[in-house]
C-alpha positions as a Markdown table, in Angstrom:
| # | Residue | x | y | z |
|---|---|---|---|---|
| 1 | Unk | 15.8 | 7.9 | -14.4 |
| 2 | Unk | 13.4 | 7.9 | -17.4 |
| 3 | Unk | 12.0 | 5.2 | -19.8 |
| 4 | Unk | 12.0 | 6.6 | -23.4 |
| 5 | Unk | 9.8 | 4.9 | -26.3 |
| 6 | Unk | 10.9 | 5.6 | -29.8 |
| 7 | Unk | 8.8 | 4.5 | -32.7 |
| 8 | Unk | 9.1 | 6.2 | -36.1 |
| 9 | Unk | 11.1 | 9.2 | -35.3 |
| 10 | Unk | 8.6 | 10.1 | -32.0 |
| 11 | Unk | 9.6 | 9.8 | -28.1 |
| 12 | Unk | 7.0 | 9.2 | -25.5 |
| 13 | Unk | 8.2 | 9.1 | -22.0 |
| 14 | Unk | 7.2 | 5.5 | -20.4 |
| 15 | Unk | 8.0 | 6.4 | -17.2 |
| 16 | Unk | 9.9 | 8.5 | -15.0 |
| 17 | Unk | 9.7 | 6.7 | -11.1 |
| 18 | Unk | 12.6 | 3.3 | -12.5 |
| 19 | Unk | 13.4 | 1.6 | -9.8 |
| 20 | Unk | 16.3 | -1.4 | -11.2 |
| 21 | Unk | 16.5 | -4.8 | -10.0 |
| 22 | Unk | 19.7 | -5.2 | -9.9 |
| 23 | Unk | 20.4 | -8.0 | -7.4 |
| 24 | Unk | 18.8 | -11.3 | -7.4 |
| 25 | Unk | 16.9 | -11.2 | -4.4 |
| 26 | Unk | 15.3 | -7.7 | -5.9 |
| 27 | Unk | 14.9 | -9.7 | -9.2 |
| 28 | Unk | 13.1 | -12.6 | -7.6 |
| 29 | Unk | 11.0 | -10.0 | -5.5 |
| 30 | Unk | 9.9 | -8.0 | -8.6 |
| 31 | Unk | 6.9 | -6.0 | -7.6 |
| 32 | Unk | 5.3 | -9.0 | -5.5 |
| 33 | Unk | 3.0 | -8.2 | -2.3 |
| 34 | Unk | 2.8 | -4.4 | -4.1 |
| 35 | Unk | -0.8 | -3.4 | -4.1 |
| 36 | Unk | -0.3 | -0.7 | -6.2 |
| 37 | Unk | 1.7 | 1.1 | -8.8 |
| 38 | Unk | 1.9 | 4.6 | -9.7 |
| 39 | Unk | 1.3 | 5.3 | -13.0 |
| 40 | Unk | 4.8 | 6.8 | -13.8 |
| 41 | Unk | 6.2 | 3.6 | -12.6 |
| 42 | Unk | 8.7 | 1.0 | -13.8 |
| 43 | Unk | 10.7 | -1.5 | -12.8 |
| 44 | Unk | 14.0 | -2.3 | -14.6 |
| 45 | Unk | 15.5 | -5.8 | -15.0 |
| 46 | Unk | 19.0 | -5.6 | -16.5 |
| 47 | Unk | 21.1 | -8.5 | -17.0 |
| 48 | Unk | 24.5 | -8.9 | -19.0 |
| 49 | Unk | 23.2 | -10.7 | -21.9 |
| 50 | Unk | 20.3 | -11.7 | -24.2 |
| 51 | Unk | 19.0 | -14.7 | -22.6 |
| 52 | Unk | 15.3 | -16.7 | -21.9 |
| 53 | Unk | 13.7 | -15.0 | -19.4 |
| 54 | Unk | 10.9 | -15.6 | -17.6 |
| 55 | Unk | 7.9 | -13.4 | -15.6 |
| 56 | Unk | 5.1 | -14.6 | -13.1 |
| 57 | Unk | 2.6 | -12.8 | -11.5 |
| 58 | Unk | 2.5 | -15.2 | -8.5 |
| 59 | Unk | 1.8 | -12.7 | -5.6 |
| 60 | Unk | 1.5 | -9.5 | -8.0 |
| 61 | Unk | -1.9 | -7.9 | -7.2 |
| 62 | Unk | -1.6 | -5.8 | -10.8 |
| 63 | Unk | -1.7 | -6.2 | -13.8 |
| 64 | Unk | 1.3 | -5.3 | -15.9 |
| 65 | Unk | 2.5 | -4.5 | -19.2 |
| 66 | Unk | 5.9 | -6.2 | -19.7 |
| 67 | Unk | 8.9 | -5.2 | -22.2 |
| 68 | Unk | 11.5 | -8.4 | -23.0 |
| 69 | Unk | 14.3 | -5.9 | -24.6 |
| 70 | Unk | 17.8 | -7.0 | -26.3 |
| 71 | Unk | 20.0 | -4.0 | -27.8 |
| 72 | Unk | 17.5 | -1.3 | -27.1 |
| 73 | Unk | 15.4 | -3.1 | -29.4 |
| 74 | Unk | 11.7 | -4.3 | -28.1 |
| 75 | Unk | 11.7 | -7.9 | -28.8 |
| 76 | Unk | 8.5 | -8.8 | -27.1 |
| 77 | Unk | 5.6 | -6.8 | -25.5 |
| 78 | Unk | 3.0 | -8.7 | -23.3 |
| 79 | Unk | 0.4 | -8.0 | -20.7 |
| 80 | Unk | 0.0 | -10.5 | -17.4 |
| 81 | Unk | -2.6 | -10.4 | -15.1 |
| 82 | Unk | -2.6 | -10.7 | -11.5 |
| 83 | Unk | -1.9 | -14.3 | -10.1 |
| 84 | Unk | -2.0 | -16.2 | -13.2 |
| 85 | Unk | 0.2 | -14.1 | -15.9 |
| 86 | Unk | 3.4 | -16.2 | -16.7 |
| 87 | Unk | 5.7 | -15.4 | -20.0 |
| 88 | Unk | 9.0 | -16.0 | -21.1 |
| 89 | Unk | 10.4 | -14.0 | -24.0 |
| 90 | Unk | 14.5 | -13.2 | -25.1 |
| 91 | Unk | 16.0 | -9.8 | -23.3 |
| 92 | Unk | 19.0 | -8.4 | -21.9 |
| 93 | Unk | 16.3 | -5.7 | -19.8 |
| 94 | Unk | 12.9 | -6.7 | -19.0 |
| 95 | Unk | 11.0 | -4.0 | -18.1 |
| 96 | Unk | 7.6 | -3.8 | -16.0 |
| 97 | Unk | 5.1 | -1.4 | -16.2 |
| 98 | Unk | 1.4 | -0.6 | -14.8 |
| 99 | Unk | -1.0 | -2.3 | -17.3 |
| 100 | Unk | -1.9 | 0.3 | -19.7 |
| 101 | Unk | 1.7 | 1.9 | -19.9 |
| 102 | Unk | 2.9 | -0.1 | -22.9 |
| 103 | Unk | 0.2 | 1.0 | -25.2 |
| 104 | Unk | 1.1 | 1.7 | -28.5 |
| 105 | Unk | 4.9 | -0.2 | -28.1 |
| 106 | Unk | 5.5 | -2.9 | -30.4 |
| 107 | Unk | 8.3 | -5.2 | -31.3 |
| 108 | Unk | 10.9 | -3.4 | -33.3 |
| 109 | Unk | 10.8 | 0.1 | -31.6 |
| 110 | Unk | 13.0 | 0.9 | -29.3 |
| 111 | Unk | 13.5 | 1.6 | -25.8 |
| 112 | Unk | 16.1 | 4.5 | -23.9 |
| 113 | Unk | 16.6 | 3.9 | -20.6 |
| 114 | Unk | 18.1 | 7.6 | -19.3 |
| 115 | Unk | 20.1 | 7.7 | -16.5 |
């Protein structure tokens, strides 16, 4: 599985280890207690709908880049640092990266999530 940025007719591969969180014990786990995160890394949030959701950093020893998507559609792109990052944005996929990985993604592009 690969994560796809598309901005102005150009695709930059994200990242190509996804891990999703599918089930709610995986969602509440995120990437807690990880001490690292290779840099092709991300970790895929899908729910059914666009909804409020929220991410902590409470027991995350990295700083991420974090993607709040609805429709394919980057609503929202934010960095949280270890221990003390906490954001809520709109999304039907949240999407976390390795701080850094994001750069360059702003609302309005979009995001393919290949299978």
């Amino acid at each position: 599985m690969r994560i796809v940025h598309h901005r102005n007719g150009e695709k930059r591969t994200l990242a190509e280890t996804v891990e999703r969180a599918d089930s709610p014990l995986s969602q509440a786990r995120g990437v807690m207690f990880r001490r690292s995160m290779p840099a092709d890394y991300a970790l895929v949030f899908p729910f059914d709908e666009p909804d409020s959701r929220t991410i902590h950093t409470l027991f995350v020893f990295v700083p991420l880049d974090v993607l709040w998507v609805v429709d394919d559609e980057v609503v929202k792109v934010e960095r949280l640092e270890p221990f003390r990052g906490l954001a809520h944005g709109l999304a039907d996929t949240v999407i976390e990266l390795p701080a850094g990985a994001a750069e360059g993604v702003t609302p309005g592009d979009t995001i393919e999530i290949r299978e």
